[in-house]
C-alpha positions, 0 to 999 in steps of 0.5 A: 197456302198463300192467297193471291189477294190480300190486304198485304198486297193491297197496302203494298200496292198502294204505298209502290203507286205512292212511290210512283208518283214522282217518275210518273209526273217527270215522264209526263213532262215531256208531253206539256205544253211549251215552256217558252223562252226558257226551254228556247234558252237552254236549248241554244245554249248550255243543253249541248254541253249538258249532253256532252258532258254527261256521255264523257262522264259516262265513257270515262267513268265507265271506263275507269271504274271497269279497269281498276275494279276488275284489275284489283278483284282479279289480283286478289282472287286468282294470284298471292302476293304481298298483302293481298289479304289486307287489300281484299277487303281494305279496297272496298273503303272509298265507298266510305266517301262522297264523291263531293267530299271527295271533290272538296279534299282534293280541291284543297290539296291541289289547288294553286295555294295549296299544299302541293303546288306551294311545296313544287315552287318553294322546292324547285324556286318556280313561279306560276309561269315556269310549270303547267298544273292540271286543273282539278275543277274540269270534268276530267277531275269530275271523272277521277272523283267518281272513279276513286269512290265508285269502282268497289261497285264493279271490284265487289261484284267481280271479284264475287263472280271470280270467287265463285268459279276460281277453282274450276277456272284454275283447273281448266285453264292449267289442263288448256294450257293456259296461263295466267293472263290467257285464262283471264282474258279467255275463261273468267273475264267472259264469265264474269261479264255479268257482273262486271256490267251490273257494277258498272252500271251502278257506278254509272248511276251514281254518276248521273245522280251526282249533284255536289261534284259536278256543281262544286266543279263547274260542270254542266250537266243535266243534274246542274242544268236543273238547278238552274232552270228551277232556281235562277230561270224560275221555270219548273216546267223546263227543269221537270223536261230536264229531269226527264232528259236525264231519267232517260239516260239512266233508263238507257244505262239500264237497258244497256245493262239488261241488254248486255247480260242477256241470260247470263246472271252474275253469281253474286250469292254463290261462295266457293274457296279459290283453288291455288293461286298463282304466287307472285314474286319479284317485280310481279308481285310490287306491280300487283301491290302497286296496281291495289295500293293507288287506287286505295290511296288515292280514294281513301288513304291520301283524302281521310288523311288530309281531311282529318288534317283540315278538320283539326287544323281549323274546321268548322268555326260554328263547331258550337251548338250552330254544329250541334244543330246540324248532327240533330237535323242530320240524325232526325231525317236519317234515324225517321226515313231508316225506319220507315224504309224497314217498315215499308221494305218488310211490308212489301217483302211479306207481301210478295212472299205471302201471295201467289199473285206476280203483282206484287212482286212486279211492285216491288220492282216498280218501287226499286226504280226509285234507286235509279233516280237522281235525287234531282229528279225526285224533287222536281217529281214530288215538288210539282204535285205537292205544290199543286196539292197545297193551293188547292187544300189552302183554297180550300182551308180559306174558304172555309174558315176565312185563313190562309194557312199557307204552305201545309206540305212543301217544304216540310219534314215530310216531304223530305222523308217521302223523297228519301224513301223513293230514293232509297226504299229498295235498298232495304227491301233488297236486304229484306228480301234477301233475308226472306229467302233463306226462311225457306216455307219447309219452316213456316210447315214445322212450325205449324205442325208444332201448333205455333201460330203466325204470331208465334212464328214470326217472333220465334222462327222469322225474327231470329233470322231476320234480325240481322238483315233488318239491321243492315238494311236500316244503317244502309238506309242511314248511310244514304241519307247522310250522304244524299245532298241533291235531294235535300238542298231543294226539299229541306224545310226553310233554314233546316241544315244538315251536315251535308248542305253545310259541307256544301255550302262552305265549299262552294264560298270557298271555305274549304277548311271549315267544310272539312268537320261537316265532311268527316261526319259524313265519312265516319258515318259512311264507314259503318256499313263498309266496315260491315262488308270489310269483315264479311269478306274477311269471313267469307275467305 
């Protein structure tokens, strides 16, 4: 029988309040003290555009990320046509890039001396008065870089949710009548609402989070507007303020989501086989092959290929040990927080599972919140009690013993880890706990009556079935740190570089070329876990 107390809910409970501690200290910042001229500044100044763009991207990200993930998910779910099942799992690869790596590409590629505007005036003899060229560095080219990289949220869930149900919704929708387009908009679209609103909302998220876009872009946001505060206005009180403004709008997204599905729940864990599909042909079929290719091209195929041509066509020129140095820092903080993430996730797992009690569980789901937390706003959440910490363990040492030891915690290996795990620590206990529940308790009571202890049953019968979701919620975790650049730009110890900030700091000089060996690491790294979920896919159909 489960207990409803144990030592596993009380270390679980503990490490969850530890978690905590960073969304408690921003929301807490709203109800400080004044912060001077600074605040007064910001406020009238930049703060009106800083809202103002970020509810464009909001709209505009929403918006296209909708479109494009329900479009592709529709098509090769309910029609056939022409290299459909290559699109089925090849759309899902723009999850591979950062929005930043993205943004850089791009940036190259467009740009006034770039390939292909020099291509357009040598072609047609142009000069730079003859033509008008959309400029990419604005927050319309900001909002195509998120969409590119971001829809597959909304494409793998909706296309999940239409999976589930496509059999009966194509029976119903021929006994009604209806066709194609008709059933789309009056039976699976409703159906599928669910889903497409929580893979929206994650996309949403991710833009709200996003530092390196935004910044390489010049585009005032909240996450930038932090920055600033922190570093060239010196005043931390008023970038936590900031960061409370922004923790706010991705509260509201929430609520927005939660609100909008109501009781609905997406289907994401049911698979069913699709009943037969409407078979394109013709100028149907090229637009329906057309409509999966541009955003494929545009988010994966066009940029890997022109990184890979910037990587090999000059790169980094510290490719040396200076490099070496860099996929050490990146590997180390990666490699320690994965770990630590699938220890702590199968702690909190087990703690829930074992206990009668809701508290856990409500735990649990304090400590996802980090999930929803630009990395900005965890920094500023974990820096001002660290801080605060140190003075008073220096004072303290001083006194002591005669010495200033300085700063023990700020700005340490630890601190970073201790970022990346509020940031990224549900995303493996959602693995694990996902992986938990198909070890049903009607397997915990055999192997009981066959006299094999928890020991025994932990390594015999929950290990087997858990090996491949600790796997997968370990590299998951990887990923995100190799990936993440907010969060480490401001708690990376002094002169320690990873592969990101170097990718970042070459590009904001300007040196877009060298940046491109940073870029495709991350890239390569960041195509293992999509590679995963291409061949679940695969299977799945």
């Amino acid at each position: 029988m489960r207990s409803s107390f144990s030592p596993l809910t009380l270390i679980g409970g503990l490490c969850a309040l530890i978690l905590a501690v960073p969304v408690v200290v921003v929301a807490g910042s709203v109800f400080a003290g004044g912060t001077g001229e600074t605040w007064v500044h910001l406020l009238e100044t930049v703060l009106p555009e800083f809202a103002l763009n970020t509810a464009i991207m909001v709209v505009a990200v929403g918006a296209g990320v909708a479109v494009i993930g329900v479009a592709c998910a529709w098509l090769t779910t309910m029609t056939e046509f022409p290299g459909r099942r290559v699109f089925e799992w090849a759309l899902i690869l723009p999850l591979a890039f950062p929005a930043y790596v993205l943004a850089y590409v791009y940036t190259d590629f467009l740009q006034f001396v770039g390939p292909l505007q020099s291509w357009l005036r040598e072609t047609f003899q142009w000069t730079r008065a003859d033509y008008w060229f959309p400029d990419i560095r604005s927050v319309g080219g900001a909002c195509a870089m998120f969409t590119l990289v971001l829809y597959p949220y909304v494409y793998m869930l909706a296309r999940t949710a239409f999976l589930a149900r496509a059999g009966s919704l194509t029976e119903a929708a021929r006994s009604a009548g209806l066709g194609p387009w008709a059933a789309f908009v009056r039976i699976s679209l409703p159906l599928a609402r669910p889903a497409i609103v929580a893979g929206v909302s994650l996309a949403l998220m991710e833009t709200l989070a996003d530092f390196g876009t935004v910044s390489y872009f010049a585009v005032q946001t909240f996450t930038t507007g932090i920055f600033r505060a922190w570093y060239s206005l010196g005043d931390r009180l008023a970038a936590a303020q900031l960061a409370a403004a922004l923790l706010s709008c991705v509260a509201l997204v929430l609520l927005l989501e939660k609100a909008s599905r109501g009781r609905a729940r997406h289907t994401a864990g049911q698979r069913a086989r699709p009943g037969r599909r409407a078979e394109l042909r013709g100028l149907a079929a090229a637009l329906a092959g057309l409509a999966c290719f541009v955003p494929l091209a545009g988010g994966f195929l066009l940029p890997g290929y022109l990184l890979l041509q910037m990587a090999f066509r000059e790169g980094d020129a510290q490719l040396g040990s200076r490099y070496l140095e860099l996929v050490h820092n990146s590997l180390l903080v990666a490699g320690l927080t994965a770990a630590c993430a699938v220890l702590l996730g199968l702690l909190l797992a087990y703690a829930a599972r074992m206990s009668r009690s809701r508290l856990p569980v409500g735990l649990n789901r304090l400590v996802g919140l980090g999930y929803a937390l630009p990395g900005a706003v965890i920094a500023v959440g974990i820096l001002i009690p660290v801080t605060r910490l140190d003075h008073v363990l220096a004072a303290f040492i001083h006194s002591a013993t005669g010495s200033n030891p300085g700063l023990l915690l700020t700005g340490s290996l630890a601190a970073l880890i201790y970022a990346y795990l509020v940031r990224f620590l549900t995303v493996a206990l959602g693995t694990l706990e996902t992986g938990l529940a198909r070890i049903t308790p009607s397997m915990d009571e055999a192997a009981r009556s066959l006299g094999a202890g928890r020991a025994t049953t932990l390594a015999r019968v929950h290990w087997p079935l858990l090996r491949g979701s600790l796997l997968t919620a370990g590299l998951l975790v990887f990923v995100d740190v190799m990936k993440e650049l907010p969060a480490t730009l401001v708690m990376r110890p002094f002169n320690f570089d990873t592969l990101a900030t170097q990718a970042y700091t070459l590009a904001s000089d300007e040196r877009l070329t060298e940046a491109a060996t940073a870029s495709l690491a991350i890239v390569i790294v960041g195509l293992l876990p999509v590679i995963l979920l291409s061949r679940r896919i695969g299977r799945a159909q």
